[in-house]
Backbone as numpy.savetxt, mean C-alpha at the origin, in Angstrom:
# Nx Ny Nz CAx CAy CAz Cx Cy Cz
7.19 14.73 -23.50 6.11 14.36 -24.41 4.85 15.10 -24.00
4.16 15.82 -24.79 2.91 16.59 -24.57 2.03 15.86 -24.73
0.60 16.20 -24.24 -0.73 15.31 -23.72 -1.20 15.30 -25.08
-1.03 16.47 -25.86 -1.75 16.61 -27.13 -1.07 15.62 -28.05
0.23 15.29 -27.65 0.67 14.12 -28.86 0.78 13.06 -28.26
-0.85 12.92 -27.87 -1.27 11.25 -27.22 -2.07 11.17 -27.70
-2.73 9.60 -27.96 -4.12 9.66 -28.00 -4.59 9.97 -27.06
-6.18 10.29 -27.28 -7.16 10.90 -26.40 -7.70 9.76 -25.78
-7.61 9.29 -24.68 -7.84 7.33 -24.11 -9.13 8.38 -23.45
-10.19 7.16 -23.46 -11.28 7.22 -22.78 -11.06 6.35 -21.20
-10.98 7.63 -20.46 -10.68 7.25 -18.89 -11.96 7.17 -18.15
-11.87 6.22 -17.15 -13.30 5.89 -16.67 -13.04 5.50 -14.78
-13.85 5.47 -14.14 -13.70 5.13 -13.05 -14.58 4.77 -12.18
-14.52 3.00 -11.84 -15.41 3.02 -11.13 -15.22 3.10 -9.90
-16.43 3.62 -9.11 -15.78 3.59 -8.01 -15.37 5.20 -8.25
-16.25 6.28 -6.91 -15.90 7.82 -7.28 -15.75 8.42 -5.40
-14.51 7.70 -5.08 -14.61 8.36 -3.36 -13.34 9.12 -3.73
-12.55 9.29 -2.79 -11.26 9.97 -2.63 -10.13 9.79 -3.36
-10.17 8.83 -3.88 -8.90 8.59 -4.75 -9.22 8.61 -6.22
-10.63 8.01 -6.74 -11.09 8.49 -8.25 -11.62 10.25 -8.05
-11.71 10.76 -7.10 -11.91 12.06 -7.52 -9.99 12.89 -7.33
-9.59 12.43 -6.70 -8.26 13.66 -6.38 -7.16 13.13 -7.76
-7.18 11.94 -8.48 -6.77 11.46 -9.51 -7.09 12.21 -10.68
-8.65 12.19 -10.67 -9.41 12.38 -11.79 -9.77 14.02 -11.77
-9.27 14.86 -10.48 -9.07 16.40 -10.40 -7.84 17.12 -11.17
-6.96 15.70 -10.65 -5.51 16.35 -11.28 -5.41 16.05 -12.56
-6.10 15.16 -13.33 -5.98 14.93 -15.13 -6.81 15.77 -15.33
-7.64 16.60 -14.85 -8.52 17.64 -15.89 -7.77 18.80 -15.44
-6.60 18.99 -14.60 -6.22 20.08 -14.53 -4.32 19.80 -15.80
-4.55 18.82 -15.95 -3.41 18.42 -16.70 -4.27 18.67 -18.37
-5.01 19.12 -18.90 -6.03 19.01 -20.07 -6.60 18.19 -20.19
-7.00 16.58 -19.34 -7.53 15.69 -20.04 -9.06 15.95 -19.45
-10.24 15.47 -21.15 -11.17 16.07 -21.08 -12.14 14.72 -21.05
-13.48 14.97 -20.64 -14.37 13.39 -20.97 -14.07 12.69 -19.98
-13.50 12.49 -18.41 -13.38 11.65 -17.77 -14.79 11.09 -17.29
-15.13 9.70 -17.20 -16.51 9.22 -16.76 -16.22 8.21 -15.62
-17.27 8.45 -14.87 -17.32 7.47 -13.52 -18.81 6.97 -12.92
-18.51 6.07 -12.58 -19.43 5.77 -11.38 -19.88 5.29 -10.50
-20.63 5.61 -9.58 -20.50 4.89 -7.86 -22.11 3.95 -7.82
-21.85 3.06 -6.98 -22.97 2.59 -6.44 -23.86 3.64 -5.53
-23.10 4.10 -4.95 -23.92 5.12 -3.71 -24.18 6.42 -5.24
-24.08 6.60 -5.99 -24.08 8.34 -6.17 -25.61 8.55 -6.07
-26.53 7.72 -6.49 -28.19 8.04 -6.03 -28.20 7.87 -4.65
-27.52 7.74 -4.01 -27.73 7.82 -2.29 -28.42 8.94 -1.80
-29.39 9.02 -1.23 -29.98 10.68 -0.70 -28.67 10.80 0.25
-28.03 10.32 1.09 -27.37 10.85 2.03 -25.83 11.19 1.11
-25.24 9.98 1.24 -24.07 9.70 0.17 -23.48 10.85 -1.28
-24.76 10.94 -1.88 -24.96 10.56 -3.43 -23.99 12.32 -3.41
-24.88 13.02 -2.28 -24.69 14.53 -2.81 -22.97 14.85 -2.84
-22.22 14.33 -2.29 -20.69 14.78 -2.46 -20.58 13.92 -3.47
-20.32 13.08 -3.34 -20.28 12.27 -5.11 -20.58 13.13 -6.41
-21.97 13.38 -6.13 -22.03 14.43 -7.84 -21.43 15.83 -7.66
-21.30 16.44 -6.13 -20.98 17.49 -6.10 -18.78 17.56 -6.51
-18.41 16.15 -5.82 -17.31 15.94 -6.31 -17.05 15.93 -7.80
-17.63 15.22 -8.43 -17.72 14.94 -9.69 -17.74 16.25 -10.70
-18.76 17.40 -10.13 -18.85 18.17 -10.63 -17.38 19.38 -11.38
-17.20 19.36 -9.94 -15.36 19.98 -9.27 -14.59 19.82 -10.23
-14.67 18.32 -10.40 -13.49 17.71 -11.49 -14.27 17.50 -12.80
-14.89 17.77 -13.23 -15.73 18.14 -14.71 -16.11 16.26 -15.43
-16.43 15.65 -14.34 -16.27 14.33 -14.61 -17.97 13.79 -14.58
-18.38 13.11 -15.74 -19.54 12.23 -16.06 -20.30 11.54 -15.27
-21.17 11.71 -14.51 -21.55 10.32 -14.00 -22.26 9.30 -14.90
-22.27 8.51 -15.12 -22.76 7.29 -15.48 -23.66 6.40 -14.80
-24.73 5.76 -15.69 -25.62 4.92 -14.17 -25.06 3.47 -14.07
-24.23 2.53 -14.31 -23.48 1.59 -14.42 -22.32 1.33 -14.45
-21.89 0.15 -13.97 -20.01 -0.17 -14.18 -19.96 -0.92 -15.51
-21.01 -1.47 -15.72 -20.89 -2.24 -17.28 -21.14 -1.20 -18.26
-21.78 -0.16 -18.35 -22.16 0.82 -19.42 -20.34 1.67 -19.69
-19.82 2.16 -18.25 -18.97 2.20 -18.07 -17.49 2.26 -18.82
-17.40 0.12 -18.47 -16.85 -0.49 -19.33 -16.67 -0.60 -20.80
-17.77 -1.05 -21.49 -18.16 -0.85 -22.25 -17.43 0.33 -23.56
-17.99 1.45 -22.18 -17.07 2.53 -23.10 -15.94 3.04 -22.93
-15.11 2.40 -22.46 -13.87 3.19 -21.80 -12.50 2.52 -22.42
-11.36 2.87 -22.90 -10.07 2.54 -22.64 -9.45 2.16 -21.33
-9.31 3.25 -20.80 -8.43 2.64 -19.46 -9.53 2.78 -18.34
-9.82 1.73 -17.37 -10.52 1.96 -16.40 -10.07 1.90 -15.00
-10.02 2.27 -14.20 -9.84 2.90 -13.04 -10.87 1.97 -12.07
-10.21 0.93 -11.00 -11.59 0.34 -9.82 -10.84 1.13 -9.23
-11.62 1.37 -8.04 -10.97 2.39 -7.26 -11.91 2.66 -5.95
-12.24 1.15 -5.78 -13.34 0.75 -4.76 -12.59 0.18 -3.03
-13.71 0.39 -2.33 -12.99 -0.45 -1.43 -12.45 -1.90 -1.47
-11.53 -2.68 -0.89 -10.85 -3.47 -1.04 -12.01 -4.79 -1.21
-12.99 -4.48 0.23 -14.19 -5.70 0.02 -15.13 -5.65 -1.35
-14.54 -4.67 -1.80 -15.54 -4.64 -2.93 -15.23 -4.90 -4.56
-13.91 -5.16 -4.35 -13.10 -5.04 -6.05 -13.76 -6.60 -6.61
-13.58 -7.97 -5.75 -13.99 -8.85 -6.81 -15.42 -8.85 -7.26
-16.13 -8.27 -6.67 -17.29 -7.44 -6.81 -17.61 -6.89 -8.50
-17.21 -5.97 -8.23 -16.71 -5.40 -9.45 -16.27 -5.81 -10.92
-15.25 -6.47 -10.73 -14.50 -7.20 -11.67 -15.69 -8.45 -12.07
-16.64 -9.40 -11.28 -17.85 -10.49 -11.37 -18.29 -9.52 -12.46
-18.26 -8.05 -12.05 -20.03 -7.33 -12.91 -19.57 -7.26 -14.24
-18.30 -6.15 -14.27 -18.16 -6.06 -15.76 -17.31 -7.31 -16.74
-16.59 -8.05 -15.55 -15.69 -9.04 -16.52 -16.32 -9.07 -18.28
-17.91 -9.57 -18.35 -18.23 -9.58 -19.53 -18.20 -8.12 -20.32
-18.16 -7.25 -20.44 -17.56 -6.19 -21.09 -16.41 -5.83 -21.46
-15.47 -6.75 -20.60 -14.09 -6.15 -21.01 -13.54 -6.69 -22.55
-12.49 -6.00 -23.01 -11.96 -6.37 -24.29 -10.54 -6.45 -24.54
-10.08 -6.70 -25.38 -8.59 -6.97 -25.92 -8.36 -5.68 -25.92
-6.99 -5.53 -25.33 -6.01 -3.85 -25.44 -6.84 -2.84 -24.38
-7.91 -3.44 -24.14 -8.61 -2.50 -23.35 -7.59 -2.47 -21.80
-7.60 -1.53 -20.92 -6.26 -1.77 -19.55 -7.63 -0.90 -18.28
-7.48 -2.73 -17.21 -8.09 -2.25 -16.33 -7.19 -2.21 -15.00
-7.23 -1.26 -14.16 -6.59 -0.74 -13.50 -7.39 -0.67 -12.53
-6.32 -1.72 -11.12 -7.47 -1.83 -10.26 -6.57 -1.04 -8.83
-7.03 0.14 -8.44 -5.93 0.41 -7.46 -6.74 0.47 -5.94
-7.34 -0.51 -5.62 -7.76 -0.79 -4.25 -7.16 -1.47 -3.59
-7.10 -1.36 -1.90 -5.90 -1.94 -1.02 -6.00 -3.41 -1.24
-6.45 -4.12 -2.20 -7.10 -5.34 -1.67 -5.41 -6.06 -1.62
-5.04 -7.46 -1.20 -4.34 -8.55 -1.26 -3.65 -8.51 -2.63
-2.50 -9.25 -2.23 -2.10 -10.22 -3.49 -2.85 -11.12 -4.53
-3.79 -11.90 -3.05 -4.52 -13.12 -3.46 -5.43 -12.51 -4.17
-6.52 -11.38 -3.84 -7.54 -10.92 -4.24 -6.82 -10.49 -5.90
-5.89 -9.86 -5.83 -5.51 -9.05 -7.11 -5.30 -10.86 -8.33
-4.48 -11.40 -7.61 -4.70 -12.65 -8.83 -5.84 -13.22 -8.83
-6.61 -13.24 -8.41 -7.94 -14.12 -8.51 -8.84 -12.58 -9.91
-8.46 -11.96 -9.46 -9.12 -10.67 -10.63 -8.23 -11.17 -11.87
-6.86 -11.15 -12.33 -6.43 -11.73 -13.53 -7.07 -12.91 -13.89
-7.08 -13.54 -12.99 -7.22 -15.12 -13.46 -8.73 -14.76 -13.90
-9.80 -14.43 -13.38 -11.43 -14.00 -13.76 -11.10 -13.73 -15.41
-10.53 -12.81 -15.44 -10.28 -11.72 -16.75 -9.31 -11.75 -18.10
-8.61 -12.42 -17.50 -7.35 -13.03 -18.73 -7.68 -13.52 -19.98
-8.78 -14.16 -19.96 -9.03 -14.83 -20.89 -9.89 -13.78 -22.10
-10.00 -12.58 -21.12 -10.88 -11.37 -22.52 -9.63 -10.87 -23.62
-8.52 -10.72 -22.87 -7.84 -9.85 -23.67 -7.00 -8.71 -23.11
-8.24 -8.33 -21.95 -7.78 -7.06 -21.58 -6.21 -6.99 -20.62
-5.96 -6.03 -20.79 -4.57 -5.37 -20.13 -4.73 -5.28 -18.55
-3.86 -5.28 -17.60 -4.66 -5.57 -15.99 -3.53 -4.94 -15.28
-3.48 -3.86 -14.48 -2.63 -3.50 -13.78 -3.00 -3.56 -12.25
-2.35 -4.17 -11.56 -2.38 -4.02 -9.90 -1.50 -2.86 -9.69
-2.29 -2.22 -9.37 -1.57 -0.37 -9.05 -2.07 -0.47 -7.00
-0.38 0.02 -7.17 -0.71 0.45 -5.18 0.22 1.73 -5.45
-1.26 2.64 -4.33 -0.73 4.30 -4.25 0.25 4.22 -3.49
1.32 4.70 -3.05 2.46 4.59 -1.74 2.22 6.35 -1.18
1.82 7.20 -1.49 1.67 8.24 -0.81 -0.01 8.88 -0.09
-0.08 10.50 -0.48 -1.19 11.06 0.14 -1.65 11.44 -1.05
-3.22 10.95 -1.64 -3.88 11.38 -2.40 -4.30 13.00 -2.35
-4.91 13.34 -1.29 -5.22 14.61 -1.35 -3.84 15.97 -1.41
-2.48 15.51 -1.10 -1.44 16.12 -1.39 -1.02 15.90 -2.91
-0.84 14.88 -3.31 -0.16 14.53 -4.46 -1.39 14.59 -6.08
-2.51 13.80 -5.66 -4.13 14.03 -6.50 -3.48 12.60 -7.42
-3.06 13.38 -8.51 -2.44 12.19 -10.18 -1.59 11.76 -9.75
-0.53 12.74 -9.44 0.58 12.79 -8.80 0.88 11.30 -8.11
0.29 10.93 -7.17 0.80 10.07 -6.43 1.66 8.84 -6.60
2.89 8.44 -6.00 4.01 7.50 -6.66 2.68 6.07 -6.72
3.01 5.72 -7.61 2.10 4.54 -7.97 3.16 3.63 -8.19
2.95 2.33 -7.36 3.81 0.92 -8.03 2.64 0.01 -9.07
3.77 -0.67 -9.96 1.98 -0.69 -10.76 3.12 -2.41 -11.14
2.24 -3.55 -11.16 2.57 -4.94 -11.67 1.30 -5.55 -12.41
1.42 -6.86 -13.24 0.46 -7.30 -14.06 0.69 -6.57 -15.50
0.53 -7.81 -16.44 0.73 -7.46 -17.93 0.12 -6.13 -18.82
-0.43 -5.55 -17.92 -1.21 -3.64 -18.27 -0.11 -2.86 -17.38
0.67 -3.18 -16.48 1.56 -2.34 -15.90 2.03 -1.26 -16.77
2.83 -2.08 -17.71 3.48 -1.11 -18.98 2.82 0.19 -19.61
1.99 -0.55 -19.82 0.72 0.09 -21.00 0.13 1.54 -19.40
0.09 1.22 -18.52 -0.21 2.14 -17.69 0.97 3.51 -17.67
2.10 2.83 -17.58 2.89 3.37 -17.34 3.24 4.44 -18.94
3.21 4.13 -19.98 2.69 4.78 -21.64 2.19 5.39 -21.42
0.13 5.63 -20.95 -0.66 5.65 -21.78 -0.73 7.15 -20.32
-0.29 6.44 -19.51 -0.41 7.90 -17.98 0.74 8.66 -17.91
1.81 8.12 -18.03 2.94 9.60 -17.38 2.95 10.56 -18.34
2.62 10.72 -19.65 2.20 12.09 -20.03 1.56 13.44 -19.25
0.50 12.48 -18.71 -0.39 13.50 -17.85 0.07 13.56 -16.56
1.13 13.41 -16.29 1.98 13.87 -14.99 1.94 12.61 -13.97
0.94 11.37 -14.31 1.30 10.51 -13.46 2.78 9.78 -13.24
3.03 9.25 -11.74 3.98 8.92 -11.68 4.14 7.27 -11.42
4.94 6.77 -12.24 4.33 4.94 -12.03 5.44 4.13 -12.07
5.90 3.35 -11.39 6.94 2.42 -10.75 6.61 1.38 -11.31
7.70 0.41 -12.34 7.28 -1.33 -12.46 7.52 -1.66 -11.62
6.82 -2.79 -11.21 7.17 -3.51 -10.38 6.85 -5.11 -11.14
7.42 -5.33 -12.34 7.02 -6.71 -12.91 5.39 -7.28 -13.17
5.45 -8.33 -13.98 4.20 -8.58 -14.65 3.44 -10.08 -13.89
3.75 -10.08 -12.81 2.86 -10.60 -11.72 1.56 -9.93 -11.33
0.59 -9.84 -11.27 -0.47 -9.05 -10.73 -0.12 -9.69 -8.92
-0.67 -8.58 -8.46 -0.06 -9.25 -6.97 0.90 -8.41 -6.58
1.97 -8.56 -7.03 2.93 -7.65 -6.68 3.02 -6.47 -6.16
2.61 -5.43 -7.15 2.52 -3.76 -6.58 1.52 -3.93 -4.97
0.71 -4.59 -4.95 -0.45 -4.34 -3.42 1.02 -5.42 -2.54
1.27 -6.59 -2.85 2.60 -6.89 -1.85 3.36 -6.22 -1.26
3.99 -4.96 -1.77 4.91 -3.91 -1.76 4.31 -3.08 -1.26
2.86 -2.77 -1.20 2.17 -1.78 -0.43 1.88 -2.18 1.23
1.46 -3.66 0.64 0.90 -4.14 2.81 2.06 -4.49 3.36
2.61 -4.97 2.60 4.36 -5.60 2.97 4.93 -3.85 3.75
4.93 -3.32 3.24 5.94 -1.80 3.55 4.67 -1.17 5.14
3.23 -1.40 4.03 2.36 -0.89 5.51 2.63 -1.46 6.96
3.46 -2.68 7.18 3.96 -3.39 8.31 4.47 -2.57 8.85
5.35 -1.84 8.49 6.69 -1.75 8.74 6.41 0.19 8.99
5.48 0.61 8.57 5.36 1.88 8.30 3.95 2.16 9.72
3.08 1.43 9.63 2.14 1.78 10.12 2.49 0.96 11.94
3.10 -0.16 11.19 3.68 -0.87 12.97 4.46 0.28 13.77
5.47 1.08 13.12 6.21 1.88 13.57 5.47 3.29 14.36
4.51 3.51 13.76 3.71 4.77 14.39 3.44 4.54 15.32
2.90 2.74 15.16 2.08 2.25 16.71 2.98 2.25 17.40
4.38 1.82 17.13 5.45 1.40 18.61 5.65 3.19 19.17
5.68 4.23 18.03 5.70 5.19 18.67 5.33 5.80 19.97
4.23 5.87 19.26 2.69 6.11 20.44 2.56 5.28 21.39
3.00 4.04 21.70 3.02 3.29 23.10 4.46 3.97 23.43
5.22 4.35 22.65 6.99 4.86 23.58 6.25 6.20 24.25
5.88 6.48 23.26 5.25 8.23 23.73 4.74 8.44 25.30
3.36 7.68 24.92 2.63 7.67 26.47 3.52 6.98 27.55
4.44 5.97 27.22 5.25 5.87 28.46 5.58 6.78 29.00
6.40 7.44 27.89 7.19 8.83 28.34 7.00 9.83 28.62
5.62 10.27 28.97 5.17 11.66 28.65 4.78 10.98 30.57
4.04 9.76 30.71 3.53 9.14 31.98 5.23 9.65 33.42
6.34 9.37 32.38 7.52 9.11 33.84 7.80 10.00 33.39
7.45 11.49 32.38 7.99 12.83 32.55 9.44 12.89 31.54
10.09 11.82 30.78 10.89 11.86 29.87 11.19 11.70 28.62
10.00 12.47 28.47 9.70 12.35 26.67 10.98 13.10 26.13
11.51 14.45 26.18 12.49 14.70 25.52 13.75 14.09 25.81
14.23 13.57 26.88 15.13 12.85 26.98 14.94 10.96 25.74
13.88 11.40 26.27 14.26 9.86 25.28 13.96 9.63 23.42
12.91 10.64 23.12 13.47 11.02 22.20 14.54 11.52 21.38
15.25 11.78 22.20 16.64 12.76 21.68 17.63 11.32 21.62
17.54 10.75 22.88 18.32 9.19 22.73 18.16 8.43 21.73
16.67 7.93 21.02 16.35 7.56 20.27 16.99 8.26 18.69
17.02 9.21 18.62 17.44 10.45 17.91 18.80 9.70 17.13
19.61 9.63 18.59 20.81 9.60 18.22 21.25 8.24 17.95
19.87 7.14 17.91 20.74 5.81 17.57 20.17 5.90 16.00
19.28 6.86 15.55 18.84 6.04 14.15 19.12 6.77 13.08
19.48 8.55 13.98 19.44 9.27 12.74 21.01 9.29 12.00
21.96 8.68 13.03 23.60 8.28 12.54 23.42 7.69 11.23
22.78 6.51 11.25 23.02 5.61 9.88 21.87 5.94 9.19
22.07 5.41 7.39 20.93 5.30 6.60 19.81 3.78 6.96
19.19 3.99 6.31 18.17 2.99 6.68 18.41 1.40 6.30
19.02 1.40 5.37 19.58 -0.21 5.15 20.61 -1.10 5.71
21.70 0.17 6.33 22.08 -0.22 6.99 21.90 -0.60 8.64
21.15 0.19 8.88 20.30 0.36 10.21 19.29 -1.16 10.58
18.59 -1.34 9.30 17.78 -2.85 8.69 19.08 -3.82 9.19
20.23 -3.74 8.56 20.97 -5.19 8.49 21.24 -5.21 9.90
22.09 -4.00 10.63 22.25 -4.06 11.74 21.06 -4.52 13.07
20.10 -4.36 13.29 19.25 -4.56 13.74 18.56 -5.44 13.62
18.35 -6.49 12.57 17.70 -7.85 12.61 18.70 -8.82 12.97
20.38 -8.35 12.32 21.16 -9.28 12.67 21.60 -9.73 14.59
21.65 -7.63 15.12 21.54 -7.96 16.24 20.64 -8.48 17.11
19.48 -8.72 16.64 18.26 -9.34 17.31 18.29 -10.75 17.63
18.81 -11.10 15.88 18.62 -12.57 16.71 20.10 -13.09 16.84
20.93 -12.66 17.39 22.03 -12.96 17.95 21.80 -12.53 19.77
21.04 -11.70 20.26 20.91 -11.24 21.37 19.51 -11.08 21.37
18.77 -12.01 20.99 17.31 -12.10 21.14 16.88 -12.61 22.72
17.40 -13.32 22.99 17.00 -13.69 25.01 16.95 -12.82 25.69
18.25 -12.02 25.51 18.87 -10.98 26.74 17.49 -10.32 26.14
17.21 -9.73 25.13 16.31 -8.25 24.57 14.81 -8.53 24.75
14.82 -9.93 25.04 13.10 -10.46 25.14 13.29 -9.90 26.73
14.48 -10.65 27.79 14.32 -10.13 29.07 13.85 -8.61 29.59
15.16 -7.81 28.30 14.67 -6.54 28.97 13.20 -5.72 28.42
12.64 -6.83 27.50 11.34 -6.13 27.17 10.24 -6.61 28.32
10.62 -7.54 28.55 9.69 -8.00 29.79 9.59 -6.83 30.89
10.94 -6.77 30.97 10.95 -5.49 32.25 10.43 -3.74 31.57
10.23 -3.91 30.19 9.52 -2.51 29.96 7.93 -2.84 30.20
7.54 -4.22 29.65 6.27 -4.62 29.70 5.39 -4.52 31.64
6.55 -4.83 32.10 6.26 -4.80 33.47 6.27 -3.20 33.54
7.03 -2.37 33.75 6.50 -0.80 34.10 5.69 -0.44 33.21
5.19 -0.83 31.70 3.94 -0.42 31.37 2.50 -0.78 32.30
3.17 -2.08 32.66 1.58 -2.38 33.55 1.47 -1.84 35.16
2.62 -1.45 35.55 2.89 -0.44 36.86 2.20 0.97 36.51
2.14 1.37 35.25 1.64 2.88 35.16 0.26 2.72 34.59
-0.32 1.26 34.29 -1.59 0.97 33.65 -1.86 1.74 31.90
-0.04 1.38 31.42 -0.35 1.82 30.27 -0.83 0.78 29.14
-1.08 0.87 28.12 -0.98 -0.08 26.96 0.42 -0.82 26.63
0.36 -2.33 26.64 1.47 -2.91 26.23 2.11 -3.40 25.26
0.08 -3.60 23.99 0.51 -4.45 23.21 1.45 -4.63 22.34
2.14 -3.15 21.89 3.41 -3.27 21.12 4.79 -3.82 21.76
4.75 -3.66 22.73 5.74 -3.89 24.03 5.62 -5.73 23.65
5.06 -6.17 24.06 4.48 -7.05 24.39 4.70 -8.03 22.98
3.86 -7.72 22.06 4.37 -8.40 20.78 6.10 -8.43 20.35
6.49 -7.43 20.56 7.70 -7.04 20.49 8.70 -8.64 21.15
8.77 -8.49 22.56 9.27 -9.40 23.29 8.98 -10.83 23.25
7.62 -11.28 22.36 7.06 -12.47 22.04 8.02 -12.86 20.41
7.95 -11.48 19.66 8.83 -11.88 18.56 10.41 -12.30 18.99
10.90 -11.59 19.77 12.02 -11.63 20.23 12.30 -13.85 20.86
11.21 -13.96 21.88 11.15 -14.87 22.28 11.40 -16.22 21.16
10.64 -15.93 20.14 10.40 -16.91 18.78 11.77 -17.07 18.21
12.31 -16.50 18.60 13.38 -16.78 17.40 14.75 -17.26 18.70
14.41 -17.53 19.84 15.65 -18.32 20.44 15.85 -19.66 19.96
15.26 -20.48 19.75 14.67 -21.86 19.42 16.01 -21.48 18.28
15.88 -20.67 17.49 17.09 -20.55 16.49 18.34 -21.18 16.51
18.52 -20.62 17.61 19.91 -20.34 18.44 21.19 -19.83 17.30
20.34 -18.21 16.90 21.34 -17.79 15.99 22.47 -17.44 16.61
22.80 -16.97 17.89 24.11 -16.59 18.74 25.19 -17.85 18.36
25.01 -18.64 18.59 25.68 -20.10 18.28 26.04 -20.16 16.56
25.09 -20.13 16.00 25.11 -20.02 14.22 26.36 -18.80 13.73
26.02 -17.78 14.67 26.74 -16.73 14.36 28.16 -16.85 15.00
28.56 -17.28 15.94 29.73 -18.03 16.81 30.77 -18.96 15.43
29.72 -19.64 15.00 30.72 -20.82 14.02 30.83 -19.85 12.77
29.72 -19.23 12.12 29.98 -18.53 11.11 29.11 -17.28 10.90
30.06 -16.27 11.13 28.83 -14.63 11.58 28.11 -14.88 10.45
27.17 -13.83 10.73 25.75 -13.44 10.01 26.27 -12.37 9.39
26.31 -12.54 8.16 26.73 -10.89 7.44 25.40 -10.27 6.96
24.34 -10.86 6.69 23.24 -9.86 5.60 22.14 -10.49 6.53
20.79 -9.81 6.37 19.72 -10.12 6.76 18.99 -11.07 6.50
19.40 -11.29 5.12 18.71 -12.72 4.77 19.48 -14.14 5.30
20.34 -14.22 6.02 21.35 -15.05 6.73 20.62 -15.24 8.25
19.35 -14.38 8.78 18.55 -14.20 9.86 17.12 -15.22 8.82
16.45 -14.18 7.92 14.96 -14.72 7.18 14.90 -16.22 6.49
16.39 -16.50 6.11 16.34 -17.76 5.07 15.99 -18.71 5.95
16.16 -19.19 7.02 16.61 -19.92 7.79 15.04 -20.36 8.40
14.54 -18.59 9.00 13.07 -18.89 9.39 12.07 -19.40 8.88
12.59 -18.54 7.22 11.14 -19.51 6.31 11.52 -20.81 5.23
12.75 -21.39 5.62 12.33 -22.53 5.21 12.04 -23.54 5.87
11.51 -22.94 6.96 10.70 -24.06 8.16 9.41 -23.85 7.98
8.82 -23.04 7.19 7.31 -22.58 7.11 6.72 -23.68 6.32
């Protein structure tokens, strides 16, 4: 489908740092023309000058308001910091309109993202909780977007013409940023356990040895299976693995390195004896992972 056999949506953005400009670079290099934005800081003497000088780059409007903004725009773009979206959403709520689709893609919460529907629902307008999952300055439009809330759809229409790329994720608002901090656990925890394995290893001189070991337990299997295997073996042999983290935690503090991943690690491990999944798994194995999670959170 070509851009020209779309309507021409009036795109707007408030909020003009790194992600409304590398977005709003790659739709004017896709033909789309008239993009408008604007920042609190862009009159900043210090601030202001990359802002308009960004703006410029990408052939994009500044505007002196988020309500003037509003006002005039089809699809709008927050694209603020996370402390700042209900912010935002307080100023223009009264501007918004029916069919109009606001699109809020800041890291904020679940909670934060429904408390913005619930503000706004009652105008009309269309509401997408959009979470980026990649690198803005690599990808710009590009970037895989998970997008939830009753504007999801309409996002997903009114943008992949122009090369965006957009994932449902259902008409919960909430959702798509769940799937973003939820995965950031798991993504950003992992760098950290890195970098404490690292400096161990680089400290007792066996960084390539133990990388290469490491190598060979994860790069065998795919990742889901690797998931089932590994939570199931945890808490079936969670004592023994808390012990021997103790004893890594102890030569971290022999070389005066950092423990805290170490350390959390063997405390999670610890939490889940009380289980006594070894026994659970004895009368009737554990086949899936959720046969480990069900169990934990319906004690919550």
């Amino acid at each position: 489908m070509s851009v020209s056999m779309n309507r021409e949506w009036k795109i707007g953005f408030i909020g003009y740092g790194e992600a409304a400009y590398n977005i709003s670079a790659g739709l004017w290099e896709e033909g789309v023309r008239g993009i408008r934005a604007t920042d609190t800081m862009q009159d900043d003497p210090a601030r202001g000058r990359q802002i308009h000088e960004r703006a410029e780059a990408a052939h994009v409007e500044l505007v002196p308001t988020a309500v003037e903004l509003a006002e005039w725009g089809d699809i709008l773009f927050a694209a603020v910091p996370s402390s700042f979206t209900l912010d935002v959403c307080a100023a223009i709520q009264g501007a918004l309109r029916p069919g109009q689709l606001y699109v809020d893609v800041s890291a904020s919460t679940p909670g934060a993202k429904e408390k913005i529907w619930n503000a706004i629902q009652s105008s009309g307008v269309l509401f997408a909780d959009a979470a980026m999952l990649g690198s803005l300055p690599q990808k710009r439009h590009k970037v895989p977007i998970t997008a939830s809330g009753n504007g999801a759809a309409a996002l997903k229409e009114r943008m992949e013409p122009y090369g965006m790329c957009i994932t449902l994720a259902g008409e919960r608002p909430g959702a798509a940023s769940a799937i973003k901090l939820v995965r950031s656990i798991f993504m950003k925890g992992i760098a950290a356990l890195m970098i404490e394995m690292l400096e161990a290893a680089e400290t007792y001189g066996v960084s390539q040895e133990v990388i290469q070991s490491v190598a060979e337990s994860m790069d065998s299997t795919p990742f889901v299976p690797t998931l089932e295997r590994l939570v199931k073996g945890t808490a079936v042999h969670c004592a023994r693995r808390a012990a021997e983290l103790k004893g890594s935690e102890q030569m971290l503090a022999e070389a005066g390195l950092s423990d805290r991943m170490t350390r959390a690690a063997k405390e999670a491990h610890e939490a889940l004896v009380p289980w006594n999944f070894a026994q659970r798994d004895a009368e009737c194995p554990l086949k899936k992972w959720q046969d480990v999670i069900g169990p934990i959170l319906s004690q919550k």
